[in-house]
N, C-alpha and C positions, 0 to 999 in steps of 0.2 A: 119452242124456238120460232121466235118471227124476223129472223135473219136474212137474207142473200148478200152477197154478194157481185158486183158486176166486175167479171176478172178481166173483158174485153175492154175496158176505159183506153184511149189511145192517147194517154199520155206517161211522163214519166211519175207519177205519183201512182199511192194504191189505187186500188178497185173503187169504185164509190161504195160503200156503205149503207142498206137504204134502209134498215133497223138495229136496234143495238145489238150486238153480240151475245148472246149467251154469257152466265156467268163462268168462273172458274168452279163453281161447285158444284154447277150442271155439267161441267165438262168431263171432272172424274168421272160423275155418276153415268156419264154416257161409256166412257171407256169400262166401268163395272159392268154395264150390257154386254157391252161385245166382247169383255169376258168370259161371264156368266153363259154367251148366244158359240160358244167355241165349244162350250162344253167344261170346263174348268170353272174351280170353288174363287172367288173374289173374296172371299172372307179368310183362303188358306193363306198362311204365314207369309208363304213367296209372295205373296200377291196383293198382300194389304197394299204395299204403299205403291203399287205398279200405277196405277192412276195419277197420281203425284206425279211421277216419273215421266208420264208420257205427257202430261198433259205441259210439263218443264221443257219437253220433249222438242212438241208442238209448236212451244213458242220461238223458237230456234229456228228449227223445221220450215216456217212460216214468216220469218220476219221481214219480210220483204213486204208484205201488207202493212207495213208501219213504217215502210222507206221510201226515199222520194231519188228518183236516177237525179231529178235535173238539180237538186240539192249536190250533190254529188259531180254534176259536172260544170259547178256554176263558175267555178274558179279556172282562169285559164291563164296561159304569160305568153305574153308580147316579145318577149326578148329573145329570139329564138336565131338572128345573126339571118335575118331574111329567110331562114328556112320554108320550104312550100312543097317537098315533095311527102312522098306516101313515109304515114308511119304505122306500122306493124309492131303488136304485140300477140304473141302467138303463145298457145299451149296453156291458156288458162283455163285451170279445172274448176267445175263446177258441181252442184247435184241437185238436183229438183224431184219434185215429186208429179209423178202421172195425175190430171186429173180425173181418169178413167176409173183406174184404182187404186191411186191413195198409194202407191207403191212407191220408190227411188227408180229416177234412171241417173248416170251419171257420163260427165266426158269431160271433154277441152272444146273451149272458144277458141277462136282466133279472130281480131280484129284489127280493120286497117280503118285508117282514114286519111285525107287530102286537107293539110288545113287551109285558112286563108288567112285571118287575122291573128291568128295566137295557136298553142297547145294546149292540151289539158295534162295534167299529171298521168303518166302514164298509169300508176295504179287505180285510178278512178276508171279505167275500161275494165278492172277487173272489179270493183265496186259497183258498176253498173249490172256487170253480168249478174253478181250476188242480188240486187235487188231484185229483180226478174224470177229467178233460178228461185229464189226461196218462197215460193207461191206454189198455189197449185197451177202446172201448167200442160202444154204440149210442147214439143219439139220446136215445130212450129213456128206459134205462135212467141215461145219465147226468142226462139230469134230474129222475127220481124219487131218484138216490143225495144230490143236492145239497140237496132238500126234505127227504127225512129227516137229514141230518146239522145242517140245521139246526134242524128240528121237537125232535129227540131232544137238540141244544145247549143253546139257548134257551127250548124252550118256551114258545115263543108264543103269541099267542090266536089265529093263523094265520099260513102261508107261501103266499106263491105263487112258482111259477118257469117262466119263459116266454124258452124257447130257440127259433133262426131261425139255421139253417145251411144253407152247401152242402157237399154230399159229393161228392169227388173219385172216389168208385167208381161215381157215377151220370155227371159229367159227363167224366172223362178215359176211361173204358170201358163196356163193356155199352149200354145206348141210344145214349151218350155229348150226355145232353142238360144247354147250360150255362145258369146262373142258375135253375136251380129251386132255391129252397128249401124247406125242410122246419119245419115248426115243432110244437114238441112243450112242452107245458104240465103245470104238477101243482101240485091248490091243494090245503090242509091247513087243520083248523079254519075260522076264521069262514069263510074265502076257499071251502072245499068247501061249507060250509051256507047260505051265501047268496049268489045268483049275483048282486046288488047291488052287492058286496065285486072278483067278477071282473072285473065292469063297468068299476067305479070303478079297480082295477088295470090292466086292460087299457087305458083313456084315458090314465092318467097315463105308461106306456110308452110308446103315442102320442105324449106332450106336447100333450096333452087336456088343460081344468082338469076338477077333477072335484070 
């Protein structure tokens, strides 16, 4: 395999690509290793077609390296009767995968923004998140990729984005401690310059009035 990937690209489209993929027939054969490297028969009955499966799996798993957020938030409307204040979509679940180890973590976004000239369909924040989340990623970094694809979409007069997950490579291995979450934020525009704006976001995710 003469592959990488570059997952850090700061835009909303995949990674760049900077040799071709592996085939699909090298990819069973690689899930037959880590079969076979477990200690288990890849040849026994369960297990014939377990490569199949995962590598069906994968592309699922994964499809967010074949999605584009700004496709996704190209479409926006005008007609909105002057509206301009904060719109909040809150408690969208998501699930990614660690790039550390290849494991699930999973949670809910919540995302606001200030528009100026139009909306976007409110389920395109939850379509964006999916592109992102279905990569391999970090906490992180996936929710500073969500804030700028939508900063650099929209162009709002600010984002914020406020993710709360649990990772599977904290509580199924290593300490192996469950229910901790993790929460990872990133405000843009008004939401970075006035922490009044965070306030007032952070209550309304609560289901605060604010």
């Amino acid at each position: 395999m003469d592959a990488i990937l570059d997952p850090f690209k700061k835009t909303g489209s995949a990674p760049d690509i900077k040799t071709a993929r592996p085939s699909r027939e090298e990819a069973e054969a690689a899930v037959r290793t880590l079969i076979a490297w477990t200690g288990d028969d890849p040849a026994r009955e369960g297990l014939l077609d377990t490569p199949k499966r995962v590598v069906k799996a994968y592309e699922e798993f994964y499809r967010g390296y074949d999605e584009n957020a700004q496709e996704a938030l190209a479409r926006t409307f005008e007609d909105v009767g002057g509206y301009d204040d904060i719109v909040v979509v809150r408690n969208i679940p998501f699930y990614s995968h660690c790039e550390h180890h290849m494991v699930p973590f999973t949670g809910k976004a919540h995302i606001a923004y200030y528009p100026i000239e139009g909306v976007v369909g409110l389920s395109k924040l939850a379509r964006v998140t999916d592109v992102f989340a279905r990569r391999m990623q970090t906490q992180e970094h996936l929710t500073a990729q969500i804030a700028d694809a939508i900063d650099e979409a929209l162009q709002p007069r600010g984002v914020a984005v406020f993710l709360e997950a649990e990772h599977m490579c904290m509580s199924l291995r290593g300490v192996q401690k469950h229910g901790v979450s993790t929460i990872t934020t990133q405000f843009k525009g008004v939401f970075r310059d006035d922490p009044n704006e965070q306030i007032r976001f952070l209550a309304l995710v609560r289901g605060e009035s604010a």
